[in-house]
MOPAC internal coordinates of N, CA, C and O (Angstrom, degrees):
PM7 1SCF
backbone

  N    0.0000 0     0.00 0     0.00 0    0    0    0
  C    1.4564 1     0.00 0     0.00 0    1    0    0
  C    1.5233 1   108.88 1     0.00 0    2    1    0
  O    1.2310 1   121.91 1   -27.96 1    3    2    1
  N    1.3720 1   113.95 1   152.04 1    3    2    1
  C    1.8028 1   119.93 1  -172.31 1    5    3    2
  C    1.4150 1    99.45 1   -99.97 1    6    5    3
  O    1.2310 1   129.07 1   -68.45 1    7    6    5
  N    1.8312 1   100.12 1   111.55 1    7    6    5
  C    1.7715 1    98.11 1   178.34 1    9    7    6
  C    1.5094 1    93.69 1   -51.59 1   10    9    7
  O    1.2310 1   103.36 1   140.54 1   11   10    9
  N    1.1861 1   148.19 1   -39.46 1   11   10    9
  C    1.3375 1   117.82 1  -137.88 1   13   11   10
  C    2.1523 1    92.77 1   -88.23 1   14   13   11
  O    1.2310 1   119.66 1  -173.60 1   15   14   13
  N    0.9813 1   118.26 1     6.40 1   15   14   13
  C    1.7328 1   103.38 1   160.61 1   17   15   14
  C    1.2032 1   114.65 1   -87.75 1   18   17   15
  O    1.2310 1   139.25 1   -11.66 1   19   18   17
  N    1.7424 1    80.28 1   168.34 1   19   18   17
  C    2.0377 1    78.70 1   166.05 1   21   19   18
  C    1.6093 1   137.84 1   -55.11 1   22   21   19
  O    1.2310 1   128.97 1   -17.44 1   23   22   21
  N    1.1296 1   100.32 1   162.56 1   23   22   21
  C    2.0660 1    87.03 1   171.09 1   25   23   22
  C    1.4902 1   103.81 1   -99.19 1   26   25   23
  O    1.2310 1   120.52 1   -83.08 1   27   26   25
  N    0.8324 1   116.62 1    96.92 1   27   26   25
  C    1.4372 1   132.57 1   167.58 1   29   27   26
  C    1.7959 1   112.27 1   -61.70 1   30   29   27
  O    1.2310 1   127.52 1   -39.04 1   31   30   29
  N    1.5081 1   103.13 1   140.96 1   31   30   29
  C    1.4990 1   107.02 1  -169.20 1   33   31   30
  C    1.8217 1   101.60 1   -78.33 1   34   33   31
  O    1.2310 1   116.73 1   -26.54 1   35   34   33
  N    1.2739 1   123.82 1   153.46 1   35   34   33
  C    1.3134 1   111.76 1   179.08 1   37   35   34
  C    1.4486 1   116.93 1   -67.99 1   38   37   35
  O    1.2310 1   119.12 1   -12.80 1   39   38   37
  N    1.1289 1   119.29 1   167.20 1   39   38   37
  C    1.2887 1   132.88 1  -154.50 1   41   39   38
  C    1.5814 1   110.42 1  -141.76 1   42   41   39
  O    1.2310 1   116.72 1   -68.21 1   43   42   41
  N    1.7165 1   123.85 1   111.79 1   43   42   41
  C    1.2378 1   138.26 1   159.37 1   45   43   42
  C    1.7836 1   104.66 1   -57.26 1   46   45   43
  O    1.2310 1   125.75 1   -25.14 1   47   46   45
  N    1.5011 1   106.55 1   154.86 1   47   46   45
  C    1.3009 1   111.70 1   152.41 1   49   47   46
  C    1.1100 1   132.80 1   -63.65 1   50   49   47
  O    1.2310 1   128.68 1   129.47 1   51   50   49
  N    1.6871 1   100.87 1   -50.53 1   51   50   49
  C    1.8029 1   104.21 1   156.22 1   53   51   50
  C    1.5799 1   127.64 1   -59.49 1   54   53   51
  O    1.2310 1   116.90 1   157.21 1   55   54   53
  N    1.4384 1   123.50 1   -22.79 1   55   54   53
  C    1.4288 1   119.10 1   146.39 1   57   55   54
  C    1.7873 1   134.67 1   -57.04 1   58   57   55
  O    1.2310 1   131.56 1   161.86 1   59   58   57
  N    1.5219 1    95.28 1   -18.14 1   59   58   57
  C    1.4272 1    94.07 1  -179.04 1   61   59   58
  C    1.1564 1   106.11 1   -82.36 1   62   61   59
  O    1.2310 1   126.13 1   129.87 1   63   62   61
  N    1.8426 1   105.83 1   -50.13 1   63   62   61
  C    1.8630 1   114.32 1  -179.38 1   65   63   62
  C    1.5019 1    98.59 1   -41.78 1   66   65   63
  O    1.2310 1   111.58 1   105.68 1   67   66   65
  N    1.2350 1   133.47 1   -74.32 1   67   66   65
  C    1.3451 1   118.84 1  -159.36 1   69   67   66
  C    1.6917 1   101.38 1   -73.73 1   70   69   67
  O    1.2310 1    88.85 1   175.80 1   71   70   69
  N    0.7962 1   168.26 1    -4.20 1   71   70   69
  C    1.2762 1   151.45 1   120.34 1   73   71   70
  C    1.2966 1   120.15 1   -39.15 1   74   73   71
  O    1.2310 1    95.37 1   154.47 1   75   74   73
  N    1.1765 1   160.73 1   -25.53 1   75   74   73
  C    1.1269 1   164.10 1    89.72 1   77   75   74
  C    1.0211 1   109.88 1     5.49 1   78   77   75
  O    1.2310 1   107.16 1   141.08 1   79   78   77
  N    1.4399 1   141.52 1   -38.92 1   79   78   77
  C    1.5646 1   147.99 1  -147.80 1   81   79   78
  C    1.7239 1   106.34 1  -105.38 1   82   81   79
  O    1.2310 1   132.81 1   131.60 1   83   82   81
  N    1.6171 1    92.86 1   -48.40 1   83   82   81
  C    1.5278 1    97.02 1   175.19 1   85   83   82
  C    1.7458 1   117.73 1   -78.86 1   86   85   83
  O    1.2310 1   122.22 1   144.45 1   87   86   85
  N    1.3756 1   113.36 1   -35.55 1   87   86   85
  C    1.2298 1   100.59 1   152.14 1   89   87   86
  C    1.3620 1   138.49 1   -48.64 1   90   89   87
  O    1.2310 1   128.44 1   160.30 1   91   90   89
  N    1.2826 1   101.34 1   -19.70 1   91   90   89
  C    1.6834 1    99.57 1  -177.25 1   93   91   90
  C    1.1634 1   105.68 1   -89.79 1   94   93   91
  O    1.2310 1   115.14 1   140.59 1   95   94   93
  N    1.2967 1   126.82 1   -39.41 1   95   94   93
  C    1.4362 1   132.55 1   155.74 1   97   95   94
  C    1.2767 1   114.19 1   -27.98 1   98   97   95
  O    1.2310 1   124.51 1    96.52 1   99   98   97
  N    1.4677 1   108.95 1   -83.48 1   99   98   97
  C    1.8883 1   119.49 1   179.34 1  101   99   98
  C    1.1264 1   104.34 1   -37.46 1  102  101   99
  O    1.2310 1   108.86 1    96.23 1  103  102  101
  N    1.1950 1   138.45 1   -83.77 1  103  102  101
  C    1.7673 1   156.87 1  -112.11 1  105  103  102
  C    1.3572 1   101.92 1  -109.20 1  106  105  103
  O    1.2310 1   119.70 1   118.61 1  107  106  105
  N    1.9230 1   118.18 1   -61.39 1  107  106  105
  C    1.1712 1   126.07 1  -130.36 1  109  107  106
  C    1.8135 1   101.79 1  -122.66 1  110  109  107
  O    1.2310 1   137.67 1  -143.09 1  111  110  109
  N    0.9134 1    83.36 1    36.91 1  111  110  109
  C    2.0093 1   100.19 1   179.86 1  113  111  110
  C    1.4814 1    93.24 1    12.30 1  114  113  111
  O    1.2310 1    84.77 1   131.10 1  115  114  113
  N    1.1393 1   171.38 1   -48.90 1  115  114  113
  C    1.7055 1   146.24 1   171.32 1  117  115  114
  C    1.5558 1    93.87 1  -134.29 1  118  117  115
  O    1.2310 1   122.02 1    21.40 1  119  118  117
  N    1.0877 1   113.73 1  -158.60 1  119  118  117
  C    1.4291 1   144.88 1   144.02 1  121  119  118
  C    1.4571 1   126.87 1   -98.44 1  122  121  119
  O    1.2310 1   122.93 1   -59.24 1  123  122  121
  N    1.3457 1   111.99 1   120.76 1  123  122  121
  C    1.3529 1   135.44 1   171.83 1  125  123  122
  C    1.3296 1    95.01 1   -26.25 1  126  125  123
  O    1.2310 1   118.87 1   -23.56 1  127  126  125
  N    1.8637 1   119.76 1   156.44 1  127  126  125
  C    1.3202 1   121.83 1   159.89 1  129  127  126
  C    1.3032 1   120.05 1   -64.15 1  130  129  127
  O    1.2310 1   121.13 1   -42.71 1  131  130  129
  N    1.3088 1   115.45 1   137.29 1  131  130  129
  C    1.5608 1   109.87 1   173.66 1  133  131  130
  C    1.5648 1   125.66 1   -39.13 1  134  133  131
  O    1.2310 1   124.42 1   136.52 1  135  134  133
  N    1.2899 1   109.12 1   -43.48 1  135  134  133
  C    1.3065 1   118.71 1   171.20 1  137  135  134
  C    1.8053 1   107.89 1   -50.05 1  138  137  135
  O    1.2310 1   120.28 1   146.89 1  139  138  137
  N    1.7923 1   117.08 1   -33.11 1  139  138  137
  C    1.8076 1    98.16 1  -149.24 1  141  139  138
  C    1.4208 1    62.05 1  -101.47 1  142  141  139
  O    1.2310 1   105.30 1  -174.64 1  143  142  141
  N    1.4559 1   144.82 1     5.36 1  143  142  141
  C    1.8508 1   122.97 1  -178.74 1  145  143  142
  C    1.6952 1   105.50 1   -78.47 1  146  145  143
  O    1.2310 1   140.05 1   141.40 1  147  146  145
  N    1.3372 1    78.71 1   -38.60 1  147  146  145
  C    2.0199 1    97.32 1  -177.80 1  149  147  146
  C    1.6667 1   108.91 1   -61.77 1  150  149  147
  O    1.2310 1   129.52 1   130.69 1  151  150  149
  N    1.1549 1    99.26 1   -49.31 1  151  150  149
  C    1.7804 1    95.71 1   167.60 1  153  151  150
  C    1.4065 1   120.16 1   -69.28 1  154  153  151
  O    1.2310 1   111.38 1   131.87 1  155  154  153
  N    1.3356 1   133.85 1   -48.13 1  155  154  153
  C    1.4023 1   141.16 1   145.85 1  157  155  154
  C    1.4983 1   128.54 1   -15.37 1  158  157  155
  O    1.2310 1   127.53 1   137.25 1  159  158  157
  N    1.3199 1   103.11 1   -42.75 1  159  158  157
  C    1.6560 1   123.82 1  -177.87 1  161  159  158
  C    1.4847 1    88.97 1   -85.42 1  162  161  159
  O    1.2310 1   112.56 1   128.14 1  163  162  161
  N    1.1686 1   131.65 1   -51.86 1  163  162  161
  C    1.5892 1   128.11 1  -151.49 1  165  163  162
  C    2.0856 1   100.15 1   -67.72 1  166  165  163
  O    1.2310 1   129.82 1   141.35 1  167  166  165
  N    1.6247 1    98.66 1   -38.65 1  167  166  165
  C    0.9176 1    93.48 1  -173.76 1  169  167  166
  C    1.8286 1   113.88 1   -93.32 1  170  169  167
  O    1.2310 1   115.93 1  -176.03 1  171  170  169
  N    1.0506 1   125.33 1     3.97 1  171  170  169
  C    1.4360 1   130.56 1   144.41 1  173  171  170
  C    1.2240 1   115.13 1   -69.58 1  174  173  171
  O    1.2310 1   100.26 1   139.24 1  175  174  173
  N    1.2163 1   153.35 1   -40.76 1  175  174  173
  C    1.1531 1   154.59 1   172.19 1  177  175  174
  C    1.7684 1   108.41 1   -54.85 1  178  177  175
  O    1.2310 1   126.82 1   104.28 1  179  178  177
  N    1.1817 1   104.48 1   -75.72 1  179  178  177
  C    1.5268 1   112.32 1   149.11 1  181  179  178
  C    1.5622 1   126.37 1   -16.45 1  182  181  179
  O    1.2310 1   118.39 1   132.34 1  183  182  181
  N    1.4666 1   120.68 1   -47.66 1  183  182  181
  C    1.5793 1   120.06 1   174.34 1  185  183  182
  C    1.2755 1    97.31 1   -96.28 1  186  185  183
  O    1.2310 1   108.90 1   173.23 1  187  186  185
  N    1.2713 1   138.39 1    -6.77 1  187  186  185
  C    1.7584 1   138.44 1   166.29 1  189  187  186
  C    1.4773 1   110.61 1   -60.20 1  190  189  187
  O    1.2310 1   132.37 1   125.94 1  191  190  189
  N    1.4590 1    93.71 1   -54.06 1  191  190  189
  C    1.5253 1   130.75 1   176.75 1  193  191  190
  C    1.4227 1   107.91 1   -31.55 1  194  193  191
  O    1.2310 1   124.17 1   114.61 1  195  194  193
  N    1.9207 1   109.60 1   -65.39 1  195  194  193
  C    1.2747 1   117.89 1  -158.67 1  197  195  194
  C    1.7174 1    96.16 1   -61.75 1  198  197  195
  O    1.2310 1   130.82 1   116.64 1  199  198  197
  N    1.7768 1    96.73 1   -63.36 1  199  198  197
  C    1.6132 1    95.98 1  -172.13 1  201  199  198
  C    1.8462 1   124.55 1   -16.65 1  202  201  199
  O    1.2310 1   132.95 1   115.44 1  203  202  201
  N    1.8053 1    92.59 1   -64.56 1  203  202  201
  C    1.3966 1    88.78 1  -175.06 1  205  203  202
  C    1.7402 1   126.94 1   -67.51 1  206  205  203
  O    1.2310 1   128.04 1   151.34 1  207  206  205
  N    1.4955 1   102.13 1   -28.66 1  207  206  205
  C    1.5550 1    92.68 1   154.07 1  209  207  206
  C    1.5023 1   135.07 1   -36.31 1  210  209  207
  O    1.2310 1   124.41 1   143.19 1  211  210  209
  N    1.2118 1   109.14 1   -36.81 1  211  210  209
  C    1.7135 1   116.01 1  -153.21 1  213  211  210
  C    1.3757 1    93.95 1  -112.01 1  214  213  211
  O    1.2310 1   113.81 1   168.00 1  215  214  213
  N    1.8695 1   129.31 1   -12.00 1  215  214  213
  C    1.0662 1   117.31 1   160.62 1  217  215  214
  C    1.5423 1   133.94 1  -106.14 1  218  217  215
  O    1.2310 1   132.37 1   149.31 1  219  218  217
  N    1.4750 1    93.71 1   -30.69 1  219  218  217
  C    1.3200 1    81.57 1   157.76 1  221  219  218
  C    1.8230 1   119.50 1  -135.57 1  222  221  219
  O    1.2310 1   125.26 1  -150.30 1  223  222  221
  N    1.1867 1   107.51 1    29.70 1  223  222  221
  C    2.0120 1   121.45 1   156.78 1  225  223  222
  C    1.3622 1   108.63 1  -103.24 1  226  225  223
  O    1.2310 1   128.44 1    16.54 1  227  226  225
  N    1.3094 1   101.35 1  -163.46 1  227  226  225
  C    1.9943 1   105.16 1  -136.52 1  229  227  226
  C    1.8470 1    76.81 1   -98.79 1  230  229  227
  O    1.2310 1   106.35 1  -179.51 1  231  230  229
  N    1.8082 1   142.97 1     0.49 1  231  230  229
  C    0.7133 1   124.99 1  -168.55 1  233  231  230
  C    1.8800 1   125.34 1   -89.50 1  234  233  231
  O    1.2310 1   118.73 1   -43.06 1  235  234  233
  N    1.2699 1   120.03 1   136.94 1  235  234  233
  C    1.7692 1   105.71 1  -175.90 1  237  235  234
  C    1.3335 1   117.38 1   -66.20 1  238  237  235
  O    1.2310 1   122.14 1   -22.58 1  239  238  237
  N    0.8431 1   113.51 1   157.42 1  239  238  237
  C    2.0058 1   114.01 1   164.73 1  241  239  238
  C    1.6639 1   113.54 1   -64.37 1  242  241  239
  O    1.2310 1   115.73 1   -24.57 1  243  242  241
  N    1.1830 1   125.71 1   155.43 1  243  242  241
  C    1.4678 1   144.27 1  -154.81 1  245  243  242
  C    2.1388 1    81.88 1  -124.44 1  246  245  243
  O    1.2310 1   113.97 1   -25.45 1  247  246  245
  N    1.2518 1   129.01 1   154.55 1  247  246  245
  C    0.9310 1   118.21 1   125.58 1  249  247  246
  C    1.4831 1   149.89 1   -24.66 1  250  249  247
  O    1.2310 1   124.48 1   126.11 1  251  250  249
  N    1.5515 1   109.00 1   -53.89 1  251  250  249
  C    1.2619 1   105.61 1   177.56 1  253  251  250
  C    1.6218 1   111.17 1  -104.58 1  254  253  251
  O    1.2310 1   132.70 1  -146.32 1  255  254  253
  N    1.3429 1    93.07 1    33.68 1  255  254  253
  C    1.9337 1   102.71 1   158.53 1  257  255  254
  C    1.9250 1   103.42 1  -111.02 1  258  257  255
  O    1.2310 1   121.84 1  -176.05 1  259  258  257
  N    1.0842 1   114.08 1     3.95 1  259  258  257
  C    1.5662 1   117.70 1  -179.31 1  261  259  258
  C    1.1421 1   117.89 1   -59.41 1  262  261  259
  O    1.2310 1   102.55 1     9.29 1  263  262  261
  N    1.1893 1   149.56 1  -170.71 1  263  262  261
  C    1.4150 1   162.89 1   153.68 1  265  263  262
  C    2.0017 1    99.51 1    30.06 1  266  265  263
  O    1.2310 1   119.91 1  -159.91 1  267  266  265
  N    1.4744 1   117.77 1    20.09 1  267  266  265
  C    1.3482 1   117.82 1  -173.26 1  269  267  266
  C    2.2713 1    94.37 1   -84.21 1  270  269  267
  O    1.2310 1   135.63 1   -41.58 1  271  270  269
  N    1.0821 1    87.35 1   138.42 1  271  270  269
  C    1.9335 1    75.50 1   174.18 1  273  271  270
  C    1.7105 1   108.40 1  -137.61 1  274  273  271
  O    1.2310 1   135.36 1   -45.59 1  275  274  273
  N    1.5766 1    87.88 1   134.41 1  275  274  273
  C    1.2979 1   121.23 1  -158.00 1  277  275  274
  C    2.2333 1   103.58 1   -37.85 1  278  277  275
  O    1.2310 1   129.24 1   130.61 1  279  278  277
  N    1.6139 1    99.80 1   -49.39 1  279  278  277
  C    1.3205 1   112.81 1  -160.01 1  281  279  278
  C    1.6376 1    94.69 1   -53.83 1  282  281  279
  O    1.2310 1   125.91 1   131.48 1  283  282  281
  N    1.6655 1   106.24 1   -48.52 1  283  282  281
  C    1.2099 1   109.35 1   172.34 1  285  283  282
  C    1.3392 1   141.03 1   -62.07 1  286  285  283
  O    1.2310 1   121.50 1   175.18 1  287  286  285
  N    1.5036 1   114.74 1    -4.82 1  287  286  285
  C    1.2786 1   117.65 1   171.04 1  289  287  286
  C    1.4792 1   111.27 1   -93.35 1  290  289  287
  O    1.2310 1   124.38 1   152.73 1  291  290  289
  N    1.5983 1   109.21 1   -27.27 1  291  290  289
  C    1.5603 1   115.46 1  -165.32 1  293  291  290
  C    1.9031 1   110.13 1   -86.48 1  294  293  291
  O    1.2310 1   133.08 1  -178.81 1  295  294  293
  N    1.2103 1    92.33 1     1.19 1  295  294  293
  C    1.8450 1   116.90 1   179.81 1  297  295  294
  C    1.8082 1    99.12 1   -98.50 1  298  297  295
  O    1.2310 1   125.49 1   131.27 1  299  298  297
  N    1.3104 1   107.07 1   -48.73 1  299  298  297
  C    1.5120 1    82.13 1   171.38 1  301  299  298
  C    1.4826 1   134.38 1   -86.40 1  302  301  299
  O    1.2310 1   122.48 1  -174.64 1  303  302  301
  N    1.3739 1   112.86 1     5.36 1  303  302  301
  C    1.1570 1   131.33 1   172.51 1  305  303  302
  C    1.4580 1   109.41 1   -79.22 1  306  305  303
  O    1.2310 1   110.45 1   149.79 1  307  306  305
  N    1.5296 1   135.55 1   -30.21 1  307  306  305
  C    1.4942 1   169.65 1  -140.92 1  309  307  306
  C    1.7363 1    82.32 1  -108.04 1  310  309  307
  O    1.2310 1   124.17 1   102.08 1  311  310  309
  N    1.1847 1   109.61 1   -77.92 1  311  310  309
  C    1.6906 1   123.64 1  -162.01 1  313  311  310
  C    1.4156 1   101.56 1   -67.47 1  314  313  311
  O    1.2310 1   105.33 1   141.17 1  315  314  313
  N    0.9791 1   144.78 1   -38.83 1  315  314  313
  C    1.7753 1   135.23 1   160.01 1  317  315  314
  C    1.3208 1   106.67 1   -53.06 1  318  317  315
  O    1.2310 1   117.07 1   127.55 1  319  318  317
  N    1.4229 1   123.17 1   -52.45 1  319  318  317
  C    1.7980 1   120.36 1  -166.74 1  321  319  318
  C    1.1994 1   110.29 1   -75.30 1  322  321  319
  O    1.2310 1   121.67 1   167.15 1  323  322  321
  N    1.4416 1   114.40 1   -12.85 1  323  322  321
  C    1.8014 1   107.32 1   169.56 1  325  323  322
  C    1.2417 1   111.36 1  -109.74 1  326  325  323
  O    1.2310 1   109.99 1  -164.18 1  327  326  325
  N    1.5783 1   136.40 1    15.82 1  327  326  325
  C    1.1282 1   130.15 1   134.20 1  329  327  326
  C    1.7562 1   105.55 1   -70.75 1  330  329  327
  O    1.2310 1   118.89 1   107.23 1  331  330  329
  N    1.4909 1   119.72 1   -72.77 1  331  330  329
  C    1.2471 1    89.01 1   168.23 1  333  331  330
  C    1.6083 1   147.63 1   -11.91 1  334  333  331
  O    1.2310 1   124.54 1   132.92 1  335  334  333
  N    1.2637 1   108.89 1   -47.08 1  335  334  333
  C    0.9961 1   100.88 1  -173.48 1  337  335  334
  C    1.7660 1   116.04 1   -96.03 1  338  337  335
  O    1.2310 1   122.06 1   158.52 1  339  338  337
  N    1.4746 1   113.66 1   -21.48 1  339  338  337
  C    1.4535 1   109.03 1   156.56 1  341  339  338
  C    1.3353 1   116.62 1   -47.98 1  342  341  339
  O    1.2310 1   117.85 1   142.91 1  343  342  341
  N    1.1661 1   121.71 1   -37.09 1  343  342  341
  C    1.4456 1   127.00 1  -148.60 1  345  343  342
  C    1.8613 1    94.98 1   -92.43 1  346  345  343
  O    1.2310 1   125.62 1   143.70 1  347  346  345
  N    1.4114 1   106.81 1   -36.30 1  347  346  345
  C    1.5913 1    93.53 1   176.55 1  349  347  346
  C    1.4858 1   109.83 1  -107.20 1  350  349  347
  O    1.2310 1   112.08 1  -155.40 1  351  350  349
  N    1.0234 1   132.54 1    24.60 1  351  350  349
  C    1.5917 1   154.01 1   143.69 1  353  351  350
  C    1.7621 1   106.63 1    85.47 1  354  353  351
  O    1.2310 1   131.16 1  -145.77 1  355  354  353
  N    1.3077 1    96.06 1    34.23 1  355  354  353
  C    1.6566 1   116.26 1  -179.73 1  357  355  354
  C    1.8384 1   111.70 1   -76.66 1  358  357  355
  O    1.2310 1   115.91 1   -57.39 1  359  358  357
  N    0.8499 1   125.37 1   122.61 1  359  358  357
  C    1.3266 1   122.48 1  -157.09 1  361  359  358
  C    1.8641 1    99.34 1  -111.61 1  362  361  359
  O    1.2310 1   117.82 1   -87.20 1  363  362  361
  N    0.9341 1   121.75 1    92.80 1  363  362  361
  C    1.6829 1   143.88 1  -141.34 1  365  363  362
  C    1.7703 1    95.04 1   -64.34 1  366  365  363
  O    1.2310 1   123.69 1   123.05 1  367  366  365
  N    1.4325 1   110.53 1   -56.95 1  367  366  365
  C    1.2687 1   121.64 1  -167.92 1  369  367  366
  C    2.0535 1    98.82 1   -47.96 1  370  369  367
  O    1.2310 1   129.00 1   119.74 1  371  370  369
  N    1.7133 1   100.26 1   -60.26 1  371  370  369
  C    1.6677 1   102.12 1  -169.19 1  373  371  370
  C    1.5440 1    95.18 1   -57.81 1  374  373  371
  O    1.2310 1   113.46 1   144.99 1  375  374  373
  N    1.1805 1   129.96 1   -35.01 1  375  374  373
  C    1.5799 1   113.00 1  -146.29 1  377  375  374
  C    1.6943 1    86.85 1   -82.87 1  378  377  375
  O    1.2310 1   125.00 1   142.60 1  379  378  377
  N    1.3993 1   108.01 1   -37.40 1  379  378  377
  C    1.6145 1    92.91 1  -166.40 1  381  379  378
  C    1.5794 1   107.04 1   -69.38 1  382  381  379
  O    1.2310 1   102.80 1   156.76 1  383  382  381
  N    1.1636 1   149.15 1   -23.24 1  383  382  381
  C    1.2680 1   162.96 1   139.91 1  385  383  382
  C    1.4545 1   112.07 1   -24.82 1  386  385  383
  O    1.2310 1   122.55 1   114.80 1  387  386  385
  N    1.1295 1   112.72 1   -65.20 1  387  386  385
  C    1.3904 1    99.12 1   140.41 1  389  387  386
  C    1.5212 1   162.94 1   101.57 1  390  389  387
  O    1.2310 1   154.80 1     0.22 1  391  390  389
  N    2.0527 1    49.72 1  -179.78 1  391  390  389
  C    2.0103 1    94.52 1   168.74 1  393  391  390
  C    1.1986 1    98.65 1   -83.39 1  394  393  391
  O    1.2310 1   107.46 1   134.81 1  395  394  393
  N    1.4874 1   140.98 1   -45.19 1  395  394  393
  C    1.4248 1   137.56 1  -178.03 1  397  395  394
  C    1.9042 1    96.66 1   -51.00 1  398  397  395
  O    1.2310 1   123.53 1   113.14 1  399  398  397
  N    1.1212 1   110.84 1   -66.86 1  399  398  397
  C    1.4417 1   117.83 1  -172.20 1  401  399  398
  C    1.9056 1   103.50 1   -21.54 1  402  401  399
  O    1.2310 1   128.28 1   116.63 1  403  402  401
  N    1.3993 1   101.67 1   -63.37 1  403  402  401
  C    1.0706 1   131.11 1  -163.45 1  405  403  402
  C    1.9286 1   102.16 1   -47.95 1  406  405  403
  O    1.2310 1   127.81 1   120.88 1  407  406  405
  N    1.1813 1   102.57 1   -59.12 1  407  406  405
  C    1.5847 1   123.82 1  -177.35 1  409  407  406
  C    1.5031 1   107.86 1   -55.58 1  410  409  407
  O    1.2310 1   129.81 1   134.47 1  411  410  409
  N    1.5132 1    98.68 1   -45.53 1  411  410  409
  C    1.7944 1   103.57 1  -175.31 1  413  411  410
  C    1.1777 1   100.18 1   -70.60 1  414  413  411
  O    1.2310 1   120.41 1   141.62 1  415  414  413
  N    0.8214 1   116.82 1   -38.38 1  415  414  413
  C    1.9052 1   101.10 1  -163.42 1  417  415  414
  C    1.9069 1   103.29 1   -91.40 1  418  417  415
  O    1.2310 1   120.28 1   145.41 1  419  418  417
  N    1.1364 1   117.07 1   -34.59 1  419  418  417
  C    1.2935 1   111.36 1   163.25 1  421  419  418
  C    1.9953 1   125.74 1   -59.07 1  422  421  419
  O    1.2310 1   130.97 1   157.66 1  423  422  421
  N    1.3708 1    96.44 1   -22.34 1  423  422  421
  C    1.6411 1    83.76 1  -156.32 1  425  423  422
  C    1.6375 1    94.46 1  -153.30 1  426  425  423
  O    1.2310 1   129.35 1  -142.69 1  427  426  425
  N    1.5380 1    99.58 1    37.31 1  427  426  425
  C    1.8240 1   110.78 1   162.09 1  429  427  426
  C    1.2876 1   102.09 1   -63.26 1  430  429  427
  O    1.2310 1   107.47 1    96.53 1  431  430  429
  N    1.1113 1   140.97 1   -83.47 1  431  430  429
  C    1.5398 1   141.77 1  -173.44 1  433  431  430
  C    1.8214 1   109.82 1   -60.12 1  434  433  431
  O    1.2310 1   113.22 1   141.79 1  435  434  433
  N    1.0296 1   130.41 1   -38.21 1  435  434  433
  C    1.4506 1   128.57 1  -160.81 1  437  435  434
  C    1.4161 1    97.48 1   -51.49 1  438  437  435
  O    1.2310 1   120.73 1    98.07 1  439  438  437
  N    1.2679 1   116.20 1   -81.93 1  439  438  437
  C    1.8668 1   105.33 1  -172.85 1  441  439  438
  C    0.8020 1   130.75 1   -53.16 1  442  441  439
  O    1.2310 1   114.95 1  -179.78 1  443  442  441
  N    1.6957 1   127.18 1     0.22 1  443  442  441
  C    1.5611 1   120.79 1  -156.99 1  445  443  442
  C    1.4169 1    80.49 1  -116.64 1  446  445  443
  O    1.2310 1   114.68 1   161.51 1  447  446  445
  N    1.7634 1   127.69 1   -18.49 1  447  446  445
  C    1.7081 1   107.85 1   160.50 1  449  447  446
  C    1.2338 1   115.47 1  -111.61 1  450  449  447
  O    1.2310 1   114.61 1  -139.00 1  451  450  449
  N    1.4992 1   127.82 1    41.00 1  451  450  449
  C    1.1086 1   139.37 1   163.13 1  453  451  450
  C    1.5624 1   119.83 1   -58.61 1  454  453  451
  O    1.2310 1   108.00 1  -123.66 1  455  454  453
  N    1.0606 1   140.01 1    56.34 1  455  454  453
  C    1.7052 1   137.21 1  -136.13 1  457  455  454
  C    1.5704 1    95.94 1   -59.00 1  458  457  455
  O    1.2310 1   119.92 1   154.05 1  459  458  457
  N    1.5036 1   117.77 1   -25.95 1  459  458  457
  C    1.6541 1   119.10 1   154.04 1  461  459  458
  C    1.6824 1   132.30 1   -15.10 1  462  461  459
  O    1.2310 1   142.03 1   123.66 1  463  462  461
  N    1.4703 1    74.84 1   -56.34 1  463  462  461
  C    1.9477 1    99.31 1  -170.45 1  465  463  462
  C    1.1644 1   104.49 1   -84.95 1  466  465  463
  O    1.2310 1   105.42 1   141.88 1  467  466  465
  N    1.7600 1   144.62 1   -38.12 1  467  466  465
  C    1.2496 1   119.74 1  -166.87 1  469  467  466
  C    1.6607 1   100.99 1   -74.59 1  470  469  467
  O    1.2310 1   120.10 1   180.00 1  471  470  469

C-alpha cells in the first residue's frame, strides 16, 4: 500500500456489492444489461491486460499507456464483476469461500509436487 494515500477503512465483499448497488441507485440510473456488463468487464480486463504487458512483459509503453495506474485498472475490473454479480444475485463473499474450499481440497498436494514450482 502507498503511505502517501488515504487509510481507507477495511472493506467486505459484501460491503463493496452493496456499495456498488447504491451507487447505481444514486449516480447510475440502473445497471447496464448483463450482456453490455459482460462486454464491459471483457474490455477492462483487456486495459488491465495492456498495463501488465508494458510493465512487467517484454512490451514498451505507448504514450497513451502513461500516467495509466495499475490499482486503478484492477478496481475497474472489481467494479464491473460486482455489478455482475448484484445483477445476477451472486453473493461474491459465499461464492468466493467456496471457491477457495473448492481449490483446497482439489489441489492441496498438486503444487507442492509440481516439480515445475520448486
Amino acid at each position: 500500500m502507498n503511505p502517501s494515500t488515504p487509510n481507507y477503512p477495511p472493506m467486505t465483499l459484501e460491503d463493496a456489492q452493496q456499495q456498488v448497488d447504491q451507487w447505481i441507485k444514486t449516480y447510475g440510473v440502473r445497471y447496464f444489461s448483463e450482456l453490455t456488463n459482460l462486454a464491459i468487464l471483457t474490455e477492462e480486463v483487456g486495459e488491465l491486460a495492456r498495463i501488465m504487458a508494458r510493465t512487467y512483459g517484454d512490451q514498451s509503453f505507448k504514450k497513451s499507456d502513461l500516467g495509466k495506474d495499475l490499482g486503478d485498472e484492477m478496481a475497474d475490473v472489481l467494479w464491473v464483476l460486482l455489478c455482475l454479480a448484484n445483477q445476477t444475485g451472486v453473493d461474491l463473499a459465499e461464492a468466493f469461500q467456496k471457491n477457495l474450499e473448492k481449490k483446497t481440497q482439489r489441489d492441496q498436494n498438486r503444487h507442492k509436487e509440481n516439480p515445475k514450482l520448486q
